[in-house]
C-alpha positions in Angstrom: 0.0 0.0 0.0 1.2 3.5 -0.5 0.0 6.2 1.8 -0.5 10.4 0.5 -2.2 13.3 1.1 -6.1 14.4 -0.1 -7.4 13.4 -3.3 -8.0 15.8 -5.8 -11.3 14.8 -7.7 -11.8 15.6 -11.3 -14.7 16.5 -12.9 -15.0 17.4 -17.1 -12.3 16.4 -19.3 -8.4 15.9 -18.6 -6.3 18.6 -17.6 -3.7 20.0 -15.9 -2.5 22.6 -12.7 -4.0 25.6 -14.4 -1.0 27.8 -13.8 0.8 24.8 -14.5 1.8 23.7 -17.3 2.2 27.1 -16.6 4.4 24.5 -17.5 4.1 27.1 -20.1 6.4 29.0 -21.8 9.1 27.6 -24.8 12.6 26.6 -25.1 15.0 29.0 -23.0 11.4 31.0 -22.2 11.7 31.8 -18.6 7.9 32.0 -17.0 6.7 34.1 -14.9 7.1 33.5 -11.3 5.0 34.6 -8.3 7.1 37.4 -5.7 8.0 37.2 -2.6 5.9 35.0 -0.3 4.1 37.7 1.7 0.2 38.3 2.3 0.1 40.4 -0.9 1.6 37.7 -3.1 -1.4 35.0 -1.6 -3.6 37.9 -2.8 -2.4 37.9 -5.8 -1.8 33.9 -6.0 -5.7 33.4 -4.8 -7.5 34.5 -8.6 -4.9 32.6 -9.8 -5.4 29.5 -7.9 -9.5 30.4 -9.0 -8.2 30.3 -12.3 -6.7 26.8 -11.9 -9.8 25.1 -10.4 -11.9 26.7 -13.5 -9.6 24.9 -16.0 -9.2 21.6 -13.9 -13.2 21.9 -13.9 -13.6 22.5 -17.6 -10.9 19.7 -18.7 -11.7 17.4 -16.5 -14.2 14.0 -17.3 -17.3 13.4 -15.1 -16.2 9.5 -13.9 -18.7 6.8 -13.3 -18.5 5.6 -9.4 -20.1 8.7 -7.6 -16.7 10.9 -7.8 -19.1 14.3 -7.5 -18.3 18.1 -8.6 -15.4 20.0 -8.5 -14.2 21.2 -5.6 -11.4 23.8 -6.3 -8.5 23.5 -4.2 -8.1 25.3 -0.9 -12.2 24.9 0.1 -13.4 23.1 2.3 -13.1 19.4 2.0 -16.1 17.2 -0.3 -17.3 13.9 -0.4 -14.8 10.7 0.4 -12.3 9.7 -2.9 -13.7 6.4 -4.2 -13.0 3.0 -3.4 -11.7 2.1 -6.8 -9.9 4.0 -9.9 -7.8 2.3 -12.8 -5.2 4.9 -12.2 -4.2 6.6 -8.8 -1.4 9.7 -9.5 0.7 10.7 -6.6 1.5 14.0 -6.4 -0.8 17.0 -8.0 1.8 19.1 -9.3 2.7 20.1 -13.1 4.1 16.4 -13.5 1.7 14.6 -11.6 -1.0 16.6 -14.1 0.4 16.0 -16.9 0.5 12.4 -16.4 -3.4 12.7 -15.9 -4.3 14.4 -18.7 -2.2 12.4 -21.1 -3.8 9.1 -19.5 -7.0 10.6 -20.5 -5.8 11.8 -24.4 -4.3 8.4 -25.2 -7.5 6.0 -23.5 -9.2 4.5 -26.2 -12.6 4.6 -24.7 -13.7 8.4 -24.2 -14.5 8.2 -20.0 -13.3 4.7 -20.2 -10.0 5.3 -17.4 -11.0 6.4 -14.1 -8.0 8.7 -13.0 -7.4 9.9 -9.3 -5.0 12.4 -8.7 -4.1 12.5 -5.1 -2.4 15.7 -3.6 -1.3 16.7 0.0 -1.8 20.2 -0.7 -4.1 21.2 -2.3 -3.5 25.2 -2.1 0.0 24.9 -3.8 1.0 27.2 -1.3 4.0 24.9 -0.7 4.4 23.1 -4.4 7.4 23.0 -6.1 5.7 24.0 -9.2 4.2 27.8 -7.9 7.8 28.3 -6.0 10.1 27.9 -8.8 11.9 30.2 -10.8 10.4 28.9 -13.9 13.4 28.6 -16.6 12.2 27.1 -19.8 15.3 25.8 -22.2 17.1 23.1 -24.3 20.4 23.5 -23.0 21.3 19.8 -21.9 23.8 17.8 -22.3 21.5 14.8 -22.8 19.6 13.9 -25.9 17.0 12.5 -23.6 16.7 16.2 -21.9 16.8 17.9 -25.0 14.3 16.2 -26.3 12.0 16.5 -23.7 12.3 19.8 -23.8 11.7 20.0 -27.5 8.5 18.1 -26.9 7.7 20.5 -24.1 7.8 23.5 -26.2 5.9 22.0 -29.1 3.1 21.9 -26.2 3.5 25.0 -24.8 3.5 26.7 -28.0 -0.1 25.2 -29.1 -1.1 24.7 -25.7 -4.7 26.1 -26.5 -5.1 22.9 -29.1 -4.1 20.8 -25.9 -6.3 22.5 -22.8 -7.9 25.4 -24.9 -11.7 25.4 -23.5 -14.4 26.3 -25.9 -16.4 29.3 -26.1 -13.6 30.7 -23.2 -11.1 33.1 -24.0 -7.6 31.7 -25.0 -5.3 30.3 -22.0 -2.6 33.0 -21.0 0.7 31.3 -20.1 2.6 34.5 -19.5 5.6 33.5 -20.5 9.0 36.2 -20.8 10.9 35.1 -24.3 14.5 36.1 -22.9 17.1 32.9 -24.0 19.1 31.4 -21.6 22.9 32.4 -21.3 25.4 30.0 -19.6 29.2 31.7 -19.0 32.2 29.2 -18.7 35.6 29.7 -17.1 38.7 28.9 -19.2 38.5 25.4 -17.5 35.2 24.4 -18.6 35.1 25.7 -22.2 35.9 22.4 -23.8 33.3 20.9 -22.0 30.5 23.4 -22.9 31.6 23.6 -26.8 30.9 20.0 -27.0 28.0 20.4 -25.5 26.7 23.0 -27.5 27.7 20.7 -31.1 25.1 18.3 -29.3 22.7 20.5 -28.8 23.0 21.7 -32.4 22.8 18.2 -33.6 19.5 17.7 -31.6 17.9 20.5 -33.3 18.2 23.3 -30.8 19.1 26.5 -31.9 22.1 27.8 -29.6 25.2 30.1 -30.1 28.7 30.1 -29.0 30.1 33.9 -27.8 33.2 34.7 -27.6 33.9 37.5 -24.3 34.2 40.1 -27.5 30.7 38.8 -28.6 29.3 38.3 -25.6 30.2 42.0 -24.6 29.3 43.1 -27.8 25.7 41.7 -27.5 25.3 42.4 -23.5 26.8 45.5 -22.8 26.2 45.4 -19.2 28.3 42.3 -18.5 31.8 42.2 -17.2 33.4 39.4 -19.2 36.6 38.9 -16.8 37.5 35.1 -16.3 34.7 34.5 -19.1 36.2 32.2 -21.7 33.0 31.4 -23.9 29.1 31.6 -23.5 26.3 29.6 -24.8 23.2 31.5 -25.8 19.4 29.6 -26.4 17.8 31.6 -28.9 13.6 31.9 -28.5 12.5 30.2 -31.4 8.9 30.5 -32.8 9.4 6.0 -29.6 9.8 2.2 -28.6 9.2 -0.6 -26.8 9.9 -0.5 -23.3 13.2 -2.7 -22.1 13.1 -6.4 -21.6 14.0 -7.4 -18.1 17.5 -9.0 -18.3 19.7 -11.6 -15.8 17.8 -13.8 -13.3 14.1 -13.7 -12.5 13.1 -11.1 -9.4 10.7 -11.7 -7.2 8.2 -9.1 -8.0 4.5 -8.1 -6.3 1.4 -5.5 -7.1 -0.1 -2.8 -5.1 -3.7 -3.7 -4.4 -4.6 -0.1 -2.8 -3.3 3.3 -2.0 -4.6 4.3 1.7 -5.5 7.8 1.6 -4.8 10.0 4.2 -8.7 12.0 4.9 -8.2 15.6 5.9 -8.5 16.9 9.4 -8.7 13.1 10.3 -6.3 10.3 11.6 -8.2 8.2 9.1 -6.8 6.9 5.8 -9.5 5.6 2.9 -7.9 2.7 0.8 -8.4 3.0 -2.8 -8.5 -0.6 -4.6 -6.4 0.7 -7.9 -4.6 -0.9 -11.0 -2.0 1.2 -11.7 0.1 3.6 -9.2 2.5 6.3 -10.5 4.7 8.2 -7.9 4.8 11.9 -8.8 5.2 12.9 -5.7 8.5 15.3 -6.2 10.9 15.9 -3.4 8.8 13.5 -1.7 8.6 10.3 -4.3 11.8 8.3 -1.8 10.2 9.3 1.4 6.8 7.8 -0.2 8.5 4.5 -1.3 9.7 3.8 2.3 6.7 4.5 4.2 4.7 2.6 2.1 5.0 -1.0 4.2 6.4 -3.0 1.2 8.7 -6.2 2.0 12.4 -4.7 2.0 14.0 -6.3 -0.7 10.7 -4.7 -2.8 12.6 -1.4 -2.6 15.9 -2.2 -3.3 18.1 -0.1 -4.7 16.2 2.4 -3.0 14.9 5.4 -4.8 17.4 8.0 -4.6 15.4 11.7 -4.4 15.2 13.5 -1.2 13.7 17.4 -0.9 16.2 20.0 -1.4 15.4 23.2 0.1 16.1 26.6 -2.5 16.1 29.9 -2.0 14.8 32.5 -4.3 15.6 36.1 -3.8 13.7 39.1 -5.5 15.7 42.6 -5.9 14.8 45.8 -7.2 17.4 47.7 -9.7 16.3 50.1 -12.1 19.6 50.3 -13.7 19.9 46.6 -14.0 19.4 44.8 -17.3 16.6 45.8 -19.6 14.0 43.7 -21.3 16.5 41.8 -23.6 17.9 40.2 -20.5 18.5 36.5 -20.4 18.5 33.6 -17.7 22.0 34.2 -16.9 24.2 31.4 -15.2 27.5 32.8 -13.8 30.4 30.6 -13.9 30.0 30.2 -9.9 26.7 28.8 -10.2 24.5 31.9 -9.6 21.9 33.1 -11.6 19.3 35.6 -12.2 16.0 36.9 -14.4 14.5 40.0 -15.4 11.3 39.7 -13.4 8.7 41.9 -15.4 9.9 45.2 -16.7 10.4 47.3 -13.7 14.1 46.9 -13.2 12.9 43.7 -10.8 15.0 40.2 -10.4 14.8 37.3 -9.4 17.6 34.8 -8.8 19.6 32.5 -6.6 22.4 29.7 -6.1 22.5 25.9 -5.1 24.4 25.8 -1.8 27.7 23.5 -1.5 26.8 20.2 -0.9 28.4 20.2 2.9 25.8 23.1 3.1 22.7 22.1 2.5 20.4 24.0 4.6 17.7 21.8 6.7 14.3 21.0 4.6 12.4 20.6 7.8 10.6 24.2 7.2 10.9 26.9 4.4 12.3 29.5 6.1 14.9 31.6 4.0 18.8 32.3 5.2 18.8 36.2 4.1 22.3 36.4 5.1 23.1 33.9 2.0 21.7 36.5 -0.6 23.9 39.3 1.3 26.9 36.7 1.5 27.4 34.9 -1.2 25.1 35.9 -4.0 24.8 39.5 -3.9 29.1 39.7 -4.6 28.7 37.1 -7.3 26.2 39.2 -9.0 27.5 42.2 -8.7 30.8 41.0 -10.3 29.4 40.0 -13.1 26.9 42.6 -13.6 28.2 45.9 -11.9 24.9 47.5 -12.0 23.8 44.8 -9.4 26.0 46.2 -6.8 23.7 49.1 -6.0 20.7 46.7 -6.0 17.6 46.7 -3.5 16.5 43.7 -2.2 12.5 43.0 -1.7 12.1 39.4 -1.0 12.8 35.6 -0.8 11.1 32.3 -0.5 11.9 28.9 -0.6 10.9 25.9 -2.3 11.3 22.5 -2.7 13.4 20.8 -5.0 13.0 16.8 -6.4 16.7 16.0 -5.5 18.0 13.4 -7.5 21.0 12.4 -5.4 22.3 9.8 -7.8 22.4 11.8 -10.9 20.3 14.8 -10.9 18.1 13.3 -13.5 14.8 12.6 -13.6 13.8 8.9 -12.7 10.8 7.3 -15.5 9.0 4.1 -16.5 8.6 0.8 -14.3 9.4 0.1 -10.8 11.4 -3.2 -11.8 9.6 -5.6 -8.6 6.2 -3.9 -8.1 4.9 -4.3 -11.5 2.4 -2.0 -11.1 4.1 1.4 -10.1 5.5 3.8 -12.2 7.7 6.8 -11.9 7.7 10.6 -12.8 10.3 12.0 -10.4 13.8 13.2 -9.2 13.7 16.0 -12.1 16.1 18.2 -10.2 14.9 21.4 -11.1 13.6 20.0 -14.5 10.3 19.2 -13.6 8.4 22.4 -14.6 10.2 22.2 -17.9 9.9 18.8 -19.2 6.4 17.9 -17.7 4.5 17.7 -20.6 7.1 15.2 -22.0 7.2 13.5 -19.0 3.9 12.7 -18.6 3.3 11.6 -22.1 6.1 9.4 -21.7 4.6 7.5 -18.4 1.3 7.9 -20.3 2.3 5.5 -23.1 3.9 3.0 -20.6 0.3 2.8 -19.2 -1.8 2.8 -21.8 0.5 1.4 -24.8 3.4 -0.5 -23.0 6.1 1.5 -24.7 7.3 4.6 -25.5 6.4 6.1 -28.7 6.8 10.0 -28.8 10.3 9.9 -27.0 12.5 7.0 -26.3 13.6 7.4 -22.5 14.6 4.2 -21.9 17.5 5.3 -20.0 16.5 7.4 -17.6 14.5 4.2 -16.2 15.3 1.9 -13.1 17.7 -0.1 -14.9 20.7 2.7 -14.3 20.5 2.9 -10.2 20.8 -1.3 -10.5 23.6 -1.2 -12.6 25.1 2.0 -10.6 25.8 3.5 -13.7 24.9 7.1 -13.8 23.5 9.5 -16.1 25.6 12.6 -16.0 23.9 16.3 -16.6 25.8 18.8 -17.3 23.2 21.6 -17.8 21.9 21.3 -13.6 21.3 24.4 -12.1 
């Protein structure tokens, strides 16, 4: 059994987190982010969320069992989640979605797949996907990332064909078409031309710069210890693997317990198919969920992360042609809007990961060791105003930073959609297509992603990503 939070129940025809996919956006698009967590930014977030139900309600299918009406997320709790479903999803977020909603484009019986989405909260207030930064891009240094990201944008571009409502005006993604811009010291040039010649090979429209170039196009950017730059321009499968080596012993998972709100109770629901979408949370889930030990073995290797993301005010910072810039030390920044407003932040050093018990924000980090970094590399940062921070959670995938897809190899009726790393929000729609097909088709047939599956933390052998961030 597998235990989560409150079931989300759906209601017209397949959909998605309304401001996600806010997936939305396109390849090196950053999206628009929500502020600074304070009362006005709830205020703000609240239509918003209004806005998300409303879509959820609209794409949504009416399923036979007694499921009932919508209830938006954040009212009061409705009637019980059902005792059965074909599919339970765990973990409402952009991925977890986007897995429903493909189940429901690829059934082959129109209200034929009775899909439960089950979320622990249902606000967002604390989802990764409404506290991210929002970079959308195609700078990877895996086909398998580039080409989810390809996929991604294709949606996000005609996402009105996908979860357009009739007789309703035209979904809004609010997306900023900027690029991303990735600096490299001397040491790693090598490494990021060959990356770029992969990119190109993959389709993705990127450019090398040199410092001269680079200066030339960004005025505002000191080029010391710069040795070359990638720019993203904006621009307008098979069967699954065969099981190899000895026979496992391998089991199903009969039900999904259900944890009721404001209760101690849990409500089982008998299911046929479970897939873990549950983010920063998908190893935490796998180990609580009372399964034989050598059923989890290697175990799955994504723990939260805790982020922070820092909001400054300069009004002679970079203007609207502004990039996602990544500094060779690993901080970065956006043009938030077009009020001389930023956002931007850094992963911490390993040895210093700061505790994910709460989301409280280290201010003195910004002031210590982001602020200098920024204002190095653009000078106009070091008269900067800060306005805010949050934090967020991120999917940590400890073994490679990749994201983790397809079968769990001994419970032969799980499936994964986690341990993205920072990549969820970009390559959801991909992602869930992909698990889609497993269900529905038993292979992959839009993208071959083979390799991110299982198979790899077995065999020890990891993916490497160069393009984390």
């Amino acid at each position: 059994m597998l235990r989560w939070g409150r079931a989300l129940r759906p209601s017209k025809r397949g959909g998605t987190p309304g401001g996600s996919p806010a997936p939305g956006g396109s390849p090196d698009r950053p999206l628009r982010t929500v502020g600074p967590l304070s009362s006005d930014v709830f205020r703000e977030l609240r239509p918003g969320l209004g806005r998300l139900g409303q879509i959820l309600k609209d794409q949504l299918p009416v399923l036979r069992g007694g499921w009932g009406g919508w209830t938006p997320p954040g009212t009061p709790p409705g009637p019980r989640p059902p005792e059965e479903a074909d599919v339970v999803v765990v973990g409402g977020g952009v991925v977890g979605w986007s897995v429903a909603y493909w189940l429901k484009v690829l059934e082959g019986q129109r209200h034929g797949m009775r899909v439960l989405v089950v979320e622990r909260d249902p606000t967002y207030s604390q989802a990764s996907t409404v506290l991210s930064v929002g970079g959308i891009r195609q700078q990877f240094s895996l086909p398998e990332n580039i080409r989810m990201s390809r996929f991604s944008a294709s949606f996000l571009r005609n996402i009105n064909e996908h979860l357009g409502v009739p007789n309703e005006p035209p979904i809004d993604i609010q997306f900023q078409p900027s690029g991303y811009l990735f600096l490299a010291p001397p040491q790693s040039a090598a490494r990021l031309e060959a990356t770029v010649q992969l990119q190109r090979e993959e389709g993705v429209q990127v450019a090398l710069l040199s410092p001269t170039q680079l200066k030339a196009k960004f005025p505002w950017i000191d080029t010391e210890d710069v040795a070359v730059a990638s720019y993203g321009f904006v621009t307008s499968a098979e069967d699954t693997m065969p099981p190899q080596g000895p026979a496992l012993a391998t089991a199903r998972i009969k039900y999904v317990h259900i944890h009721m709100p404001d209760s101690l109770e849990y409500q089982p629901v008998a299911c046929a198919i479970v897939v873990n979408a549950a983010g920063a949370w998908a190893g935490e889930l796998l180990e609580a969920a009372g399964l034989p030990g050598g059923l989890v073995q290697p175990p799955l290797p994504i723990q939260p992360r805790k982020r922070y993301v820092y909001s400054w005010h300069c009004p002679d910072g970079p203007g609207f042609s502004c990039p996602l810039l990544v500094d060779t030390t690993g901080a970065y920044f956006r043009r938030d809007g077009i009020a001389g407003n930023y956002l931007g932040g850094m992963s911490p050093p390993e040895e210093e990961e700061p505790d994910p018990g709460d989301l409280s924000v280290d201010h003195d980090f910004f002031q210590e060791r982001i602020w200098p970094r920024l204002a190095h590399r653009v000078p106009a940062f070091a008269s900067l105003r800060p306005r805010g921070a949050w934090a967020g959670y991120y999917d940590y995938n400890a073994f490679d930073r990749n994201g983790v897809l397809g079968p769990h190899p001994k419970l032969e009726n799980l499936f994964f959609a986690a341990g993205f790393s920072g990549h969820g929000l970009q390559h959801a729609p991909a992602a869930g297509r992909a698990v889609a097909e497993l269900v529905v088709k038993g292979r992959y047939e839009s993208l071959d992603l083979r390799r991110l599956g299982w198979r790899r933390l077995v065999e020890g052998e990891p993916l490497e990503e160069d393009g984390v961030v």
